[in-house]
C-alpha positions in Angstrom: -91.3 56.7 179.3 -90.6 57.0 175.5 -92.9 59.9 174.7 -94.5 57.9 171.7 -95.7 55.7 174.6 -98.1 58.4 175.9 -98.7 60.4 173.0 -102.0 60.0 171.0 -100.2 59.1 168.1 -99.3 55.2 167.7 -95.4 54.6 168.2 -94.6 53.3 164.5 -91.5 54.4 162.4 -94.1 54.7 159.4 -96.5 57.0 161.3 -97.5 60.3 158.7 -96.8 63.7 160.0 -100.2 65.4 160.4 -102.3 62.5 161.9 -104.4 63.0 164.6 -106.4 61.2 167.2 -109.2 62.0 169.8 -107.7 59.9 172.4 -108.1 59.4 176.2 -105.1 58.1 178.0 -105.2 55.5 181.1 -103.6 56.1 183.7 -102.2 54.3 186.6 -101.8 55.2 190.6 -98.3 56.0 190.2 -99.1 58.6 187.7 -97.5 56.2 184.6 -99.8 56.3 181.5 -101.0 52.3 181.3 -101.9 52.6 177.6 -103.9 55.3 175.4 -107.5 54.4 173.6 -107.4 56.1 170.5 -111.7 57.1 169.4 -112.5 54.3 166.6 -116.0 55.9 165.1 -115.5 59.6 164.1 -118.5 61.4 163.8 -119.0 64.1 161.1 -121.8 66.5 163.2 -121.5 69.9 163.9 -118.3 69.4 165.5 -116.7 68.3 162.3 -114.6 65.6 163.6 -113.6 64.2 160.6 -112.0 67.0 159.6 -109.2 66.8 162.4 -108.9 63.2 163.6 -107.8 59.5 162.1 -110.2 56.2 163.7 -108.2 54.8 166.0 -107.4 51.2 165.0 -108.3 48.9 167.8 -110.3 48.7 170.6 -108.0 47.8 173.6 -108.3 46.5 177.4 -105.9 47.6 179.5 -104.6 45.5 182.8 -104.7 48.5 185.9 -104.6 47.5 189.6 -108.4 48.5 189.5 -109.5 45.5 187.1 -109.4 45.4 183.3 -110.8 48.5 181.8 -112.0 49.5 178.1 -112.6 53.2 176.7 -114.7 54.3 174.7 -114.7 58.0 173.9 -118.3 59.5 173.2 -120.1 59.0 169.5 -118.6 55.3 170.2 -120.9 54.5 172.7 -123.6 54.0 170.0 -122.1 50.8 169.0 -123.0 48.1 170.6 -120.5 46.1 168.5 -117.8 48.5 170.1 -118.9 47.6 173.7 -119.0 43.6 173.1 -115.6 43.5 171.7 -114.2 45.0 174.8 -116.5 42.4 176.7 -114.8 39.6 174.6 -111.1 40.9 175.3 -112.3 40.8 179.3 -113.2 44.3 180.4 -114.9 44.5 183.6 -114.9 48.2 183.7 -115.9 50.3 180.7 -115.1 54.2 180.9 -116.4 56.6 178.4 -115.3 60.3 178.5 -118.1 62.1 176.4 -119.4 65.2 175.7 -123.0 65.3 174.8 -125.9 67.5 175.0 -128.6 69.5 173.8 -127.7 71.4 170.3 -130.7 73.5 169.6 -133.9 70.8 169.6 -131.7 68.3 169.7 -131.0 66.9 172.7 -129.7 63.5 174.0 -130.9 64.0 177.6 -134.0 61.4 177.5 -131.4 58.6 176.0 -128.7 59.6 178.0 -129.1 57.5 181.6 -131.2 54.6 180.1 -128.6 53.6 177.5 -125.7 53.4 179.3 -127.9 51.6 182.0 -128.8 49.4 179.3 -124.8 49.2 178.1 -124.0 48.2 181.4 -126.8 45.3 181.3 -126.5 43.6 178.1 -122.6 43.7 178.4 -122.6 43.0 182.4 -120.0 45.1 182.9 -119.5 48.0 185.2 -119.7 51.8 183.1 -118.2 54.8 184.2 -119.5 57.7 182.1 -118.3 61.7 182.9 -120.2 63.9 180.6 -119.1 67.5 180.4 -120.6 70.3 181.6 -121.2 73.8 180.9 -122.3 76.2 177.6 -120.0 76.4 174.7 -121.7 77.7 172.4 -124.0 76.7 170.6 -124.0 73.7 172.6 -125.3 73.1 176.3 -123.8 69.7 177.9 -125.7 68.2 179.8 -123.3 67.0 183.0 -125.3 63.9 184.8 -122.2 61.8 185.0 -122.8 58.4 186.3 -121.4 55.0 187.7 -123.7 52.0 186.3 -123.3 48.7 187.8 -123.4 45.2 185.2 -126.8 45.2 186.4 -127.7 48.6 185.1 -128.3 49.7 188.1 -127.3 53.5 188.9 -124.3 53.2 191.7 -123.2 57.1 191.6 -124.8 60.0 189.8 -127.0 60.9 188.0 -125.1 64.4 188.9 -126.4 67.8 187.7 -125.1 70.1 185.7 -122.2 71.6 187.2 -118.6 70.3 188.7 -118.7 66.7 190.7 -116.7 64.2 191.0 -118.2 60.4 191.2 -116.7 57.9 193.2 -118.4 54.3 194.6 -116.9 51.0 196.0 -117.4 48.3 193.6 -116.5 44.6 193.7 -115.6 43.2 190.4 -116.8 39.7 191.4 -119.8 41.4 190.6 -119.2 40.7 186.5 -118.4 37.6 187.4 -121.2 36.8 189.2 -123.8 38.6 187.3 -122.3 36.7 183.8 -122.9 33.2 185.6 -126.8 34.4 186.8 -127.6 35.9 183.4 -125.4 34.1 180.8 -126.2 36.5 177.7 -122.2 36.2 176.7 -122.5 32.6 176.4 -125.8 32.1 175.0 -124.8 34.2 171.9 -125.0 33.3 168.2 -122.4 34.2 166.2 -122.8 32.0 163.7 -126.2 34.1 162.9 -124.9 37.6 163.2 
């Protein structure tokens, strides 16, 4: 493979020197990289994001022998635009690497399981979330990685803190299913919104 192919950098002649991207790659059971998701809202937090990395500019399903799966990388899992889009383009799975936490009083730990239970739901879609773990200073993650089913119904996880892996059986006839029984996708207005 072309190494622009798998790079987090988008494979154009007129691509700057100096960009960067927060990007996750997919990849497939032969070890080939599928396609890469590059992170589309940049947050500007304590981690000062914005300072290092460029919006990625599109939010792409991939075909994989698993289904059709969308990314979204962390802060973009507060966009509920971000998750229908992927919806509309056919995802069936939607995986979100993230890193949250607790940051002094802050902490995302009592919206962390109900909104992607409530992603899952309102999109029908299965969600696969791994959340770091661990102290780096000054922030404590808070781990509880999870597998959501379109019914927002917890499949795998919550874990604790500390090193897991996640896995379940899932059918993807679920979506399917679920969207017929509960048809919020067709019963939307965009003409309003």
């Amino acid at each position: 493979m072309r190494p622009d192919r798998w790079s987090s950098r988008p494979s154009s002649s007129a691509h700057a020197s100096g960009v960067y991207y927060n990007a996750a790659a997919v990849i497939g059971p032969d070890g080939g990289i599928i396609g890469v998701y590059r992170k589309t809202h940049i947050p500007f937090t304590k981690s000062y994001e914005k300072y290092y990395f460029t919006p990625g500019p599109d939010l792409p399903v991939f075909d994989t022998p698993v289904g059709r799966i969308g990314v979204l990388i962390c802060y973009d899992r507060w966009y509920p635009e971000a998750w229908r889009k992927l919806v509309a383009q056919g995802a069936q799975i939607v995986c979100c690497p993230i890193s949250s936490g607790k940051l002094g009083a802050q902490s995302e730990a009592p919206v962390w399981e109900p909104l992607l239970r409530i992603r899952a739901r309102e999109n029908l879609v299965f969600v696969a979330a791994a959340n770091r773990t661990g102290t780096e200073p000054p922030y404590e993650n808070l781990g509880r990685s999870m597998i959501v089913s379109p019914l927002g119904d917890v499949l795998a996880g919550p874990g604790q803190d500390g090193r897991q892996s996640l896995t379940t059986k899932v059918d993807l006839n679920d979506v399917a299913r679920c969207r017929q029984a509960m048809p919020f996708l067709r019963d939307r207005r965009p003409d309003l919104y």
